[in-house]
C-alpha positions as CSV (number, residue, x, y, z in Angstrom):
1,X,84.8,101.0,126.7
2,X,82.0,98.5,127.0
3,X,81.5,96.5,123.7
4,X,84.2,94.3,121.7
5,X,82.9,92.8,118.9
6,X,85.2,89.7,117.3
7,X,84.5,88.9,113.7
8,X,85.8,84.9,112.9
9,X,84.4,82.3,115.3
10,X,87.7,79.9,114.2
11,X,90.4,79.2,117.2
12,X,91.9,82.7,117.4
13,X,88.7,84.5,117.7
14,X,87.1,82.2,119.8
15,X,90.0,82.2,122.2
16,X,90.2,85.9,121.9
17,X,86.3,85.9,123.2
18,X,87.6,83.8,126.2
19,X,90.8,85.5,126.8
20,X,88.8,88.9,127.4
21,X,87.2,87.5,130.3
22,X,90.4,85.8,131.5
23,X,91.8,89.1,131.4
24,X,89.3,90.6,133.3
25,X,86.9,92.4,131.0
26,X,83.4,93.0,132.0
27,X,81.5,94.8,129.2
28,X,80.4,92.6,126.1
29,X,81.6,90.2,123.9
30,X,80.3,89.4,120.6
31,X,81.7,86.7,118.6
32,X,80.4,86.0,115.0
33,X,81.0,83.6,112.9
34,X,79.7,82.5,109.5
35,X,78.9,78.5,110.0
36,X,75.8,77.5,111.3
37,X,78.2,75.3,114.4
38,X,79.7,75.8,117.6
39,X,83.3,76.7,116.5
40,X,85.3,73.9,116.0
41,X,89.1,73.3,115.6
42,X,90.3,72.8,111.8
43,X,93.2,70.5,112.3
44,X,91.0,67.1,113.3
45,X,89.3,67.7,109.9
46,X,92.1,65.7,108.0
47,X,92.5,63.2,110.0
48,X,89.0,61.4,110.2
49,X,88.5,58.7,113.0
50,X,87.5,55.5,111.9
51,X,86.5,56.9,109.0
52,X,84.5,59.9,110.1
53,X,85.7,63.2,109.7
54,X,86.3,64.7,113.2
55,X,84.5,67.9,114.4
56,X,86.2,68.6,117.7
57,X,84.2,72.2,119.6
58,X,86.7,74.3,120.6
59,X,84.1,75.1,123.5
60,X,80.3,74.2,124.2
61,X,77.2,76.5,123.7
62,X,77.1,76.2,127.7
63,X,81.1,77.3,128.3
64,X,80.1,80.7,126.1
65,X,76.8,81.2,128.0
66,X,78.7,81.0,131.5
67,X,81.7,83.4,130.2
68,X,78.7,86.2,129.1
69,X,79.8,85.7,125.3
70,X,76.8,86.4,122.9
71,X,77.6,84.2,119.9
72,X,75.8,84.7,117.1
73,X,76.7,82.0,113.7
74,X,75.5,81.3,110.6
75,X,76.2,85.3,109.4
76,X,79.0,87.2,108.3
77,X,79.9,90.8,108.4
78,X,78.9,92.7,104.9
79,X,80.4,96.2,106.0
80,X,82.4,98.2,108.7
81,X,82.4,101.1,108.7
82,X,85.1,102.2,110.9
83,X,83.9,106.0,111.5
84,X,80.5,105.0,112.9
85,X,82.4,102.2,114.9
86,X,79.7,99.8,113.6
87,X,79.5,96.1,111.6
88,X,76.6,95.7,109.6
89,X,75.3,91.9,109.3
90,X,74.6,89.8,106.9
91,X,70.8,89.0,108.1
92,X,70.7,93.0,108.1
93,X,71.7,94.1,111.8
94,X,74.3,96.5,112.5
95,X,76.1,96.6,115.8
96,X,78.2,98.7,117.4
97,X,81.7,98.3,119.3
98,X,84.5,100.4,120.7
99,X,86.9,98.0,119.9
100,X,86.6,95.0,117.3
101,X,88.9,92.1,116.3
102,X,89.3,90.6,112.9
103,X,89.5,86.8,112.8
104,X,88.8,86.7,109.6
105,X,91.0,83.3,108.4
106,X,91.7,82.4,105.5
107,X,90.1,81.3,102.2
108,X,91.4,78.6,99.6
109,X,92.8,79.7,97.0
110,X,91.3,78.8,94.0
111,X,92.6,76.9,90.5
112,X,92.1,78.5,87.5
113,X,92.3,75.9,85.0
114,X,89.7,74.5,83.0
115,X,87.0,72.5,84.6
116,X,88.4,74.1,87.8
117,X,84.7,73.7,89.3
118,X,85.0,70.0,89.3
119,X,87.7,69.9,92.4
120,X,86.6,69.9,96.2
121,X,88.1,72.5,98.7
122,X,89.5,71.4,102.0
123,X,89.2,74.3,104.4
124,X,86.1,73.7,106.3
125,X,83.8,70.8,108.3
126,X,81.3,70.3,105.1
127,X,84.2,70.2,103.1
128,X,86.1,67.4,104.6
129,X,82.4,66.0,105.0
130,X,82.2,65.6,101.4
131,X,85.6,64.5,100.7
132,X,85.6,61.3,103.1
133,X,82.2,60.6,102.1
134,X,82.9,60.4,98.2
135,X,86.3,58.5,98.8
136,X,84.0,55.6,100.5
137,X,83.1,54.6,96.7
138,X,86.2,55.9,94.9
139,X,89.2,53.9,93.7
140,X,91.5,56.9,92.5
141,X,91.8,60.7,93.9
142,X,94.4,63.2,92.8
143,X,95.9,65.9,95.4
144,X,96.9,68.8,93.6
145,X,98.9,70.8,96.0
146,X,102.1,69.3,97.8
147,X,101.8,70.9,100.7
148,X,101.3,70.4,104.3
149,X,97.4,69.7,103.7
150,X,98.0,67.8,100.8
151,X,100.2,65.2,101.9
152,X,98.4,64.5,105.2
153,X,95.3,63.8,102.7
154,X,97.4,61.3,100.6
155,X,98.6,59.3,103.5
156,X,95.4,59.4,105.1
157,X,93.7,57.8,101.5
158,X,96.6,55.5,101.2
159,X,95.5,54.4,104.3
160,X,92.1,53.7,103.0
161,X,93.8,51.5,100.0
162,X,92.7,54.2,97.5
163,X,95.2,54.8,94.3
164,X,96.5,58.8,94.9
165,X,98.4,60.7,93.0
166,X,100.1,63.7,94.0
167,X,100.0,67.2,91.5
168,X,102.6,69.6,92.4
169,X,104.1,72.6,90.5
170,X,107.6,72.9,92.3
171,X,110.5,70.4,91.8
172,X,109.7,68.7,95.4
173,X,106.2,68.1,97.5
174,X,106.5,70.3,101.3
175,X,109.0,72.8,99.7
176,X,107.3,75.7,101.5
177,X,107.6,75.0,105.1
178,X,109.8,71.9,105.9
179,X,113.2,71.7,106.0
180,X,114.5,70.1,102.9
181,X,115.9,67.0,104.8
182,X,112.8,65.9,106.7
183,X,110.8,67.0,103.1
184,X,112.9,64.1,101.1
185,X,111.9,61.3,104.0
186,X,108.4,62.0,103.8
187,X,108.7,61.9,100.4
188,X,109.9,59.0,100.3
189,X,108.0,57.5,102.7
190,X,104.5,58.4,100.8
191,X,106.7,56.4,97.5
192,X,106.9,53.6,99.5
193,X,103.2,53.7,100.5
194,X,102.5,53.5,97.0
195,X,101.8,57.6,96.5
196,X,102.5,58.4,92.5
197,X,103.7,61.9,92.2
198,X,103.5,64.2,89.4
199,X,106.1,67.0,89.7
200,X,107.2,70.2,88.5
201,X,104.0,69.7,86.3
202,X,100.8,72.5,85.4
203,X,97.3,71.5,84.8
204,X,95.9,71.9,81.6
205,X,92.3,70.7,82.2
206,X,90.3,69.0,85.1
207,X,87.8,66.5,83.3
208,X,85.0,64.1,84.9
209,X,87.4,61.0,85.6
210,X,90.9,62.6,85.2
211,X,93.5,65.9,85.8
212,X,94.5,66.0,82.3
213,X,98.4,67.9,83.0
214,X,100.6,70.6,80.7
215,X,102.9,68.1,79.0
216,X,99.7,65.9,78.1
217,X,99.5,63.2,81.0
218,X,96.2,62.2,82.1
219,X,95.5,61.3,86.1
220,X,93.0,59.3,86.7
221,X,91.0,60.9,89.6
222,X,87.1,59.7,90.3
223,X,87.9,63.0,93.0
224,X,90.2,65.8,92.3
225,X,91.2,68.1,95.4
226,X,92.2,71.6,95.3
227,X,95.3,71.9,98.6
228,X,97.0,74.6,96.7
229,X,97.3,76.6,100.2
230,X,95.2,79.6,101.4
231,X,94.7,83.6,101.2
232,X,94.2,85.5,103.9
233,X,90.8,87.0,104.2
234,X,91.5,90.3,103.8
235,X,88.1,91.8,102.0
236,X,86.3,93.4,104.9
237,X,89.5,94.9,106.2
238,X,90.5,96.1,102.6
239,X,86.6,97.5,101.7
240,X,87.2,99.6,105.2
241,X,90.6,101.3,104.5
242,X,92.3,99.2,106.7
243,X,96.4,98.6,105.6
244,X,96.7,95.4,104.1
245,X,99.5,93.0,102.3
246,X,99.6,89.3,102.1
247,X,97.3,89.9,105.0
248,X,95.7,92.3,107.5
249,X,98.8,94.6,108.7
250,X,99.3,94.8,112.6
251,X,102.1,96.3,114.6
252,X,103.5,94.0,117.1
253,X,100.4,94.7,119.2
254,X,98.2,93.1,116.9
255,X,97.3,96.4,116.6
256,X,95.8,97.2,112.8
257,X,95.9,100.9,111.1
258,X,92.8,101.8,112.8
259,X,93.5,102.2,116.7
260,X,90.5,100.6,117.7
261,X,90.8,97.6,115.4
262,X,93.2,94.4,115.9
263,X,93.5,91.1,114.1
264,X,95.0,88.2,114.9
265,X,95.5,84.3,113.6
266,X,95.6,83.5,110.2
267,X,94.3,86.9,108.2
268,X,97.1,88.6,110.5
269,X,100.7,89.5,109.0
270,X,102.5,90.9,112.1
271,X,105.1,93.6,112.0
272,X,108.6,91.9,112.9
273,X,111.4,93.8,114.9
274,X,113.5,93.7,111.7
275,X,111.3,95.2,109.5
276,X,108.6,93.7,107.4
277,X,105.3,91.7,108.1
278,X,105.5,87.6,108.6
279,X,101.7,85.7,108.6
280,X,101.7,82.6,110.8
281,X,99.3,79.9,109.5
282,X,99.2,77.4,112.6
283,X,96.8,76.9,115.3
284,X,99.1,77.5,118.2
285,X,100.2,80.6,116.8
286,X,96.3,81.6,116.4
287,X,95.3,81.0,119.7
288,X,98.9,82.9,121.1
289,X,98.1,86.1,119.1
290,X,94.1,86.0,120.1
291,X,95.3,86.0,123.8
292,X,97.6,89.0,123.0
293,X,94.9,90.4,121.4
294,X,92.6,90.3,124.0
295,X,94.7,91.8,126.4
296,X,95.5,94.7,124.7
297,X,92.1,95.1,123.6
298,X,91.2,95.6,127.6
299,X,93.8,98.2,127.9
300,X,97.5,95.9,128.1
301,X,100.5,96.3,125.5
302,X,101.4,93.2,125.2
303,X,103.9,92.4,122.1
304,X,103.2,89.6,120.3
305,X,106.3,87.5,120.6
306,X,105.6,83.6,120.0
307,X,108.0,81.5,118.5
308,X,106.7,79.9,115.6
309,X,105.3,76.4,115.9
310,X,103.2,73.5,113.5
311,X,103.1,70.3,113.2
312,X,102.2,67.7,110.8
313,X,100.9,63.9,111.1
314,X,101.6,61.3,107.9
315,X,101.1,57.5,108.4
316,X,103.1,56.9,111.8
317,X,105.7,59.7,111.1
318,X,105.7,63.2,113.2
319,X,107.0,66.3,112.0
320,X,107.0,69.3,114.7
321,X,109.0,72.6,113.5
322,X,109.7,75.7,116.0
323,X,111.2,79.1,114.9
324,X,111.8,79.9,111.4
325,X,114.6,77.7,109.8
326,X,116.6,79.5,106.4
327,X,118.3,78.0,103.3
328,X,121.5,80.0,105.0
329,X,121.5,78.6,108.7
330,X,124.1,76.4,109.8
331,X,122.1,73.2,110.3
332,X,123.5,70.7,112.8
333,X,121.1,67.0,113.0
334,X,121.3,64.9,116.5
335,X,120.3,60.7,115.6
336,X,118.0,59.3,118.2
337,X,116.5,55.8,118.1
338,X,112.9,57.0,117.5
339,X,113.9,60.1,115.0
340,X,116.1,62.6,114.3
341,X,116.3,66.7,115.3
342,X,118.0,69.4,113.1
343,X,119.2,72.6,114.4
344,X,119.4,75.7,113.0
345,X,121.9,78.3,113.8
346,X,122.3,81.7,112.8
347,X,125.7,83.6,113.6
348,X,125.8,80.7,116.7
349,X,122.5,81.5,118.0
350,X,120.0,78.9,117.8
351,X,116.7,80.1,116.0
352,X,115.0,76.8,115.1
353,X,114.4,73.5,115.3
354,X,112.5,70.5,113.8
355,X,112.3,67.0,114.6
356,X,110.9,63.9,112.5
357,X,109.9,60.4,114.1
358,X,107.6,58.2,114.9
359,X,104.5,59.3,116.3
360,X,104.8,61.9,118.9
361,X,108.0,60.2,120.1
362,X,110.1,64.2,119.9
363,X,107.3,66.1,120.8
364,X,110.0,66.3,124.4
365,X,112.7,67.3,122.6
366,X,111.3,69.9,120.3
367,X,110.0,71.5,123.1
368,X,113.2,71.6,125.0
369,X,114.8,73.2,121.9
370,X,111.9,75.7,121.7
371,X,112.5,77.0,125.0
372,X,116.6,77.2,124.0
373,X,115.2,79.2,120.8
374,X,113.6,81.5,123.8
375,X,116.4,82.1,126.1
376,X,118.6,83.4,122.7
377,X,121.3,81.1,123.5
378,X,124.4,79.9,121.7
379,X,124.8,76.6,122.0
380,X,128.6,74.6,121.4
381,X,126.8,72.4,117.7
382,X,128.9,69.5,118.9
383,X,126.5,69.3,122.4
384,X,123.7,70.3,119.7
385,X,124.8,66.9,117.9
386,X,125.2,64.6,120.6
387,X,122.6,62.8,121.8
388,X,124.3,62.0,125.1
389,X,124.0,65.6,126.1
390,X,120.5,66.5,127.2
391,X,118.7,69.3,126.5
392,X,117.7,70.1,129.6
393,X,120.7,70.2,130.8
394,X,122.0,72.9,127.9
395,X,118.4,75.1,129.1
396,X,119.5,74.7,132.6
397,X,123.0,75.8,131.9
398,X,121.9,78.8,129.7
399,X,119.7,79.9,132.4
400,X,122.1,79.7,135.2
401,X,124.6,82.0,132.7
């Protein structure tokens, strides 16, 4: 085996391209990716620096010459044929590989509403490009999408003094991924910044200076942005005969249908030990399963095993989440002066955590309780809730057990 070829130039193939050579492969490694940069990392892209939208490299053009990575950008793969072991190109060429791995990402998903056409995406560097650069002359934008993406966007506009207003289907903004406690406080915290929000609400029509909503309500927007979340890019994997559900389907080798063919980041839904397949949409989790990837791609089985992890950033707050917390987890919440953490328990054993505060001020803590997540322990809730008790001294004593 001599050629890997790695379709997505986004942070888990790109790391995957890397990883190979940290793992000691020496044949070829060709990474393609559709935009005409060096790959870049997406999270910088909503949170602009002095007003300019961030494009951080995930590596320079001289880091992939020295690892022996042929990059080739601005094309995408039309067609793989699986049998042939082969990926024909946009600009026409095919290639061949012995194994490949699809990075695919994820695409927005789209509105469907009339005028629909009118609203910007937020997915990619030209597209938070052109939503800073129209908000320099605009005096009202509406979000619609409460999400994770969403939210950062409002506080980042509030910021900016611009009049935002917040379109959301469900009863509550964040209702997907946050913990319903630390959801409310940065809720209210965007109320108190001045954020209007228009809930449990549809869109009827999206017209040149307004979201005009189901019950008749017109928002005034001079911008209107689509965060309604993402789909999985699953087309090239689906047009092959790959195995595919809200996502590409992998064992817990990252391992897709096809023997020779993995897929990792956010196009991935990973088999879990319990049955079923879970899709992690963060960039830590992206670059942990391109690394796994890799590996097993030059001949390891490694099981993909990360603990889930994101973050968010809104005004000075900090939200960091690990593991997977349920409606039906005990919850135990330790005060500290700069935050607060919640536990989750699940028949005694701790299987997340999430902390809320200002700025990075937990980032310590949540990492402490990540590593507790890791070592499967069962922790007394009443050390859990007392913020006397460290919690590196409840790792230590777990490990010495």
């Amino acid at each position: 085996m001599d050629r890997i070829i790695i379709i997505g130039a986004g942070e888990s193939g790109t790391r995957a391209a890397f990883a190979l050579r940290e793992s000691g492969f020496v044949g070829s490694v060709t990474l393609i990716g559709t935009e005409p940069h060096l790959p870049y990392e997406r999270p910088p892209l909503s949170k602009p620096l002095d007003g300019a939208v961030q494009m951080k490299p995930i590596c320079g053009a001289e880091a992939l010459e020295t690892a022996g990575i042929d990059y080739i950008k601005g094309v995408s793969a039309s067609r793989l044929d699986r049998h042939a072991r082969s990926v024909t190109l946009s600009d026409g060429r095919t290639l061949a590989y012995d194994k490949l791995l699809l990075a695919t990402g994820a695409r927005p998903r789209r509105l469907t509403c009339a005028g629909a056409e009118r609203t910007l995406d937020f997915r990619t560097y030209p597209d938070a490009a052109a939503i800073f650069s129209r908000t320099e002359t605009a005096k009202s934008v509406a979000i619609i999408g409460g999400g994770l993406i969403g939210m950062e966007l409002a506080a980042v506009q509030r910021g900016k003094g611009i009049a935002v207003s917040v379109i959301e289907m469900a009863p509550r903004p964040l209702g997907r991924a946050v913990p319903p406690r630390f959801a409310a406080k940065l809720h209210a915290r965007h109320l108190d910044e001045g954020v209007t929000f228009h809930l449990g609400r549809g869109i009827a029509e999206i017209i040149d200076d307004a979201v005009l909503l189901s019950d008749g309500t017109a928002v005034p927007a001079d911008i209107a942005v689509a965060a309604i979340g993402v789909q999985p890019d699953t087309a090239l994997a689906e047009a092959a005969g790959l195995a595919v559900g809200n996502g590409i389907l992998t064992d817990l080798y990252l391992q897709t249908s096809d023997p020779n063919i993995y897929a990792s980041g956010d196009c991935a839904a990973v088999a879990q030990p319990g049955g079923g397949h879970i899709r992690f949409e963060s960039w830590r989790n992206a670059r942990a399963q391109a690394e796994v990837a890799a590996r097993n791609m030059a001949g390891g089985k490694d099981v993909f095993a990360a603990i889930p992890w994101f973050w968010t950033d809104q005004y000075d707050l900090g939200l960091q989440v690990a593991g997977l917390p349920h409606a039906d987890h005990e919850t135990v919440t330790r005060q500290l002066d700069g935050g607060e953490l919640e536990f989750y328990l699940d028949g005694g054993r701790l299987v997340a955590a999430a902390g809320l505060g200002f700025g990075n001020g937990l980032a310590k803590e949540i990492k402490l309780a990540e590593m507790l997540i890791a070592a499967g322990v069962s922790p007394d809730p009443g050390a859990l809730a007392d913020a006397s008790v460290n919690l590196k001294a409840l790792l230590k004593s777990a490990r010495a057990a």
